[in-house]
N, C-alpha and C positions, 0 to 999 in steps of 0.2 A: 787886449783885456776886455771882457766881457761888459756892458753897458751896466747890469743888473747881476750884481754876485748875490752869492746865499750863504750867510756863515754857519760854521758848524752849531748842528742843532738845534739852526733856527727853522720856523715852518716854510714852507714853500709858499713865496708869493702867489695874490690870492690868481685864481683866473690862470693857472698854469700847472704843469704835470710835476710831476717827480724831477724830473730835468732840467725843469724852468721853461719846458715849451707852452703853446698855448695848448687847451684842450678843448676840442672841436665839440662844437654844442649838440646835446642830447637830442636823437631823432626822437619827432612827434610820430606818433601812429597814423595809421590812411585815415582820413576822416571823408566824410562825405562832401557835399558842394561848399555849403555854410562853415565847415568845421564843427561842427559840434553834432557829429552823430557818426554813427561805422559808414563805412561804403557803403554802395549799393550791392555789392558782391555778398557781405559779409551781411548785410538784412536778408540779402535773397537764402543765401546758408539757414539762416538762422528764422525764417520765416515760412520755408519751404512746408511743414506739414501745414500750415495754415493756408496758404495760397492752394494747396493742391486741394482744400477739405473747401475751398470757396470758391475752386474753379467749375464745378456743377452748376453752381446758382449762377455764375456769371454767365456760361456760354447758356441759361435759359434765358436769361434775360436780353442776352445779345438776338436770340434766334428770335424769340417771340414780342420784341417790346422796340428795338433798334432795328433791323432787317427789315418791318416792314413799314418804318416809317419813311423808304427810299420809294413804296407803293403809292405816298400823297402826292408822285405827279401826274396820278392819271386828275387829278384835280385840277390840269391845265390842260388836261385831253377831254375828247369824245370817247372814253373808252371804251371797246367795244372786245370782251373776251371770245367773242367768236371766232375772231381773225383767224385764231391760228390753236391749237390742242394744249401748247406752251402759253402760260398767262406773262411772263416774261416779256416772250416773243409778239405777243398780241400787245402790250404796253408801249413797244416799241415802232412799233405797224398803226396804231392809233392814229388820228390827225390833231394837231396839237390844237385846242379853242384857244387859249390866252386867259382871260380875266371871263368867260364869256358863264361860265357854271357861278362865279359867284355873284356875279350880276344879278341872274334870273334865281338866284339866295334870297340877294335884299331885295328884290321888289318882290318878292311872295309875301304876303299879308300872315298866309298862316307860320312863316319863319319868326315872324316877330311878334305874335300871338303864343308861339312856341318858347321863345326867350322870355318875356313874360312872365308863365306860368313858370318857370325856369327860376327864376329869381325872386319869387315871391314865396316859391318851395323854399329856396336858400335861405331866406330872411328869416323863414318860418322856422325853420331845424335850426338855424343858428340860434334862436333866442330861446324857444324853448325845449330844443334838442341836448343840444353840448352842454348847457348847465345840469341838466337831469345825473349824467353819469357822476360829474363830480360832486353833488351834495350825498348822492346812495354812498360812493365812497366814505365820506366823511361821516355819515352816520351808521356805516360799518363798523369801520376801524373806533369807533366810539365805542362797539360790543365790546366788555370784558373778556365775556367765555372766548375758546377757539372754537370750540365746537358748533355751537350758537352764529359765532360770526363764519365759518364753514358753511354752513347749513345755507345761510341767508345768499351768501356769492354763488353758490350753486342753482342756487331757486333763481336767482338773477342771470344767470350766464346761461342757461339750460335753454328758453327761445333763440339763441344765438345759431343755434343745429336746429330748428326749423329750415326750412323752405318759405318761397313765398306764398307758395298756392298754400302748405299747412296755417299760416300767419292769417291769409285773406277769407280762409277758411272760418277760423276760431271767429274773429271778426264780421263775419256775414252772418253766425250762427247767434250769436248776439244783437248784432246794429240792426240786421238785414230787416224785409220785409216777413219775413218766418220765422226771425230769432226770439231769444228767449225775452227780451225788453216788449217786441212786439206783439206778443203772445199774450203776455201778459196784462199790457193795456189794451187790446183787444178784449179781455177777457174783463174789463171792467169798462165798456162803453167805449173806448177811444182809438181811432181807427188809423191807417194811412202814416203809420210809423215806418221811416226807412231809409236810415243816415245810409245806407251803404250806395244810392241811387240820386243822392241829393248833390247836386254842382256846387250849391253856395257851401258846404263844409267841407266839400272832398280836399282843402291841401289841410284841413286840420286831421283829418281824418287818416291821409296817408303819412301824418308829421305822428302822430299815435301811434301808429303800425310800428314806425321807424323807433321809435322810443321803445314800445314793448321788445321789439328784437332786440336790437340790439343797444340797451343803455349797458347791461350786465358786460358786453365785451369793453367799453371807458371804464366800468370801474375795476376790472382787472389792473388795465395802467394805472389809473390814481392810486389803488390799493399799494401796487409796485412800488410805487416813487414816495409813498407814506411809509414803507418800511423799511429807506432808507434814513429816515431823520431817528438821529439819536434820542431813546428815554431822557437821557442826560437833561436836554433843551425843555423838557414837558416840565422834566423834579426844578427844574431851577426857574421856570414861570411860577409851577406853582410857590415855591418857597419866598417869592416874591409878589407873593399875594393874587395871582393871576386867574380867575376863576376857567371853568369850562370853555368858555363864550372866547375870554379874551385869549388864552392858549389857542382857540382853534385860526381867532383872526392873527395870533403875531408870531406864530408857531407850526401850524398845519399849512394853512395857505400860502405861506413863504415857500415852503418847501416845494407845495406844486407848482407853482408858478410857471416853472420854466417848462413845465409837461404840459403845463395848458397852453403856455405860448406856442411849442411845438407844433402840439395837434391842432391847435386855432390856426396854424398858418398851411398846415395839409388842407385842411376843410377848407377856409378859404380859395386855395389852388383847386379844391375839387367843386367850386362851387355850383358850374355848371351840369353837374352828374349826381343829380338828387335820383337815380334808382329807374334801371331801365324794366326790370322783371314787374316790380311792384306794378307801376302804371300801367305796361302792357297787358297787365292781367284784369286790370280795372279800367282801362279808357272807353269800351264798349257802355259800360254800366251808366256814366254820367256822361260821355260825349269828351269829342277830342276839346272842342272850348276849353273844357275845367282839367282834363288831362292829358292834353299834349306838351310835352317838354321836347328837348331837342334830340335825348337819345331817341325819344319814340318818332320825332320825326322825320331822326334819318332812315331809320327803319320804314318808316311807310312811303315816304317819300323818294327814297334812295335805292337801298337793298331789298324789299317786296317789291318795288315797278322796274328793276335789277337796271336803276342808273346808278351805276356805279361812280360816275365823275361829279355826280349832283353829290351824292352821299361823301365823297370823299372831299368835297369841297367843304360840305357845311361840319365835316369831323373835322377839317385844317382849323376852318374859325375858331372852334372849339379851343381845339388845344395851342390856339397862340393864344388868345383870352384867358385861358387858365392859366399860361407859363407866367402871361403877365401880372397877375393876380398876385403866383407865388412870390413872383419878384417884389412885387410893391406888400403884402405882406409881411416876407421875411426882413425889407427896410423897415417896417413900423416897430417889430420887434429887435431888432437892433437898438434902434431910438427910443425902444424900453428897457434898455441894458441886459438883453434877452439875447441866446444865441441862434436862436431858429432851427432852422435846417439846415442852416453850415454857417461858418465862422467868416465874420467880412475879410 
């Protein structure tokens, strides 16, 4: 006799079939490592036009950005491209120095005359650079009209398709020694005007340049990330009594925030790369003193006297200096409850 009967009509015990057997638990589907997402098979299915439409950008960035960061050991060599027709094979044929290119780095005087000038560019663009794009923004998106506010982004974004010789141009025709300022006070007694030759202003002077080009490309992004936030947030400031002022401080700025922390921790990471064209074009004018930075030093130092191991040494410094930057950076915005450039 059966442990477990079922009388006529009654329902089948719970946790068992028509027959009183058990019934074998329902298959979950393939899920990925975690459980909680498809497999890796069924993402790559179902993601494939997208990997294929962003595998152009990847293998540029592999060839030209990754590939030849395997080139900063000639930064432990004598390297000499001569060797051999193959630059490869000449890397390879090299005799290896050691530490011995970054040595004859730090005791050059003018390497840390060049870092200097390097950081005091930085300080400069940081304070009065970066805040420039986001108050234009702000007083954009303040215009009513579109048209109006149209008009004005355009006017702003248009020096961005300059050049630098057209930029250093505009500006010599103006500051210089025969621009329209000097001409002028010339023509009423006053002589020897000519910001464009003067050492003691040139990093104000090239932190202007930097602002007239390009503030117009910041407030593209702030613009972007302002017309995310819902009207909603603005009618319900104001219905709550909230004028212009206070809407823009608990309303607008909330919003950017996380674009400004972004880009604040890019710049940051770029600190050392205040603008190789600009200065190159201008360093003759006032002297390496007031415009030598480190891109222009590798270049004179490095790649015109073609020490390639010298130049590759002082580009290494660089960019572990900058990764470091990013790194201690994107930790500050973290610790502002900010995501940065990736997620901890």
């Amino acid at each position: 006799m059966p442990q477990h009967s079922t009388l006529p009509g009654a329902p089948p015990a719970p946790g068992s079939g028509a027959t009183g057997t058990p019934e074998p638990p329902p298959r979950r589907a393939r899920t990925g490592k975690r459980g909680n997402g498809p497999g890796f098979r069924l993402r790559l299915r179902r993601d494939r036009a997208l990997l294929l439409m962003a595998l152009p950008a990847v293998l540029l960035v592999l060839v030209f950005h990754y590939v030849p960061v395997l080139g900063n050991v000639v930064a432990f060599q004598d390297y000499d491209p001569y060797l051999s027709e193959n630059g490869f094979v000449a890397m390879l044929e090299s005799p290896w120095t050691g530490f011995a290119q970054f040595e004859r780095i730090f005791a050059d005087s003018a390497f840390w005359r060049s870092v200097e000038n390097t950081l005091v560019l930085f300080l400069l663009q940081l304070v009065l650079f970066f805040p420039v794009p986001i108050l234009l923004a702000l007083l954009i998106n303040s215009i009513v009209r579109p048209r109006v506010r149209a008009v004005a982004q355009a006017i702003l974004y248009l020096p961005h398709f300059f050049s630098w010789v057209l930029v250093i141009t505009v500006f010599q025709q103006i500051f210089g020694g025969a621009g329209i300022i000097a001409q002028t006070l010339r023509q009423h007694g006053i002589e020897g005007f000519d910001l464009m030759t003067d050492p003691g202003i040139f990093k104000l002077l090239v932190t202007s340049e930097g602002i007239w080009k390009d503030a117009g490309w910041g407030v593209i992004v702030f613009l972007a990330a302002l017309s995310s936030v819902s009207d909603d947030l603005y009618e319900a400031a104001a219905m709550d009594g909230a004028g212009r002022r206070r809407r823009m401080w608990h309303v607008t700025l909330p919003a950017l925030r996380p674009v400004i922390a972004l880009l604040l921790v890019l710049r940051v990471g770029d600190a050392l790369t205040v603008g190789f064209e600009q200065l190159l074009l201008q360093r003759d004018a006032v002297g390496p003193d007031a415009a030598e930075v480190l891109d222009t030093y590798v270049w004179w130092n490095g790649i015109r006297n073609q020490d390639f191991s010298y130049a590759a040494a002082a580009g290494l410094i660089k960019g572990v200096v900058g990764l470091g930057l990013v790194l201690a950076a994107n930790k500050v915005a973290h610790l502002m409850g900010e995501q940065g450039v990736y997620k901890k």
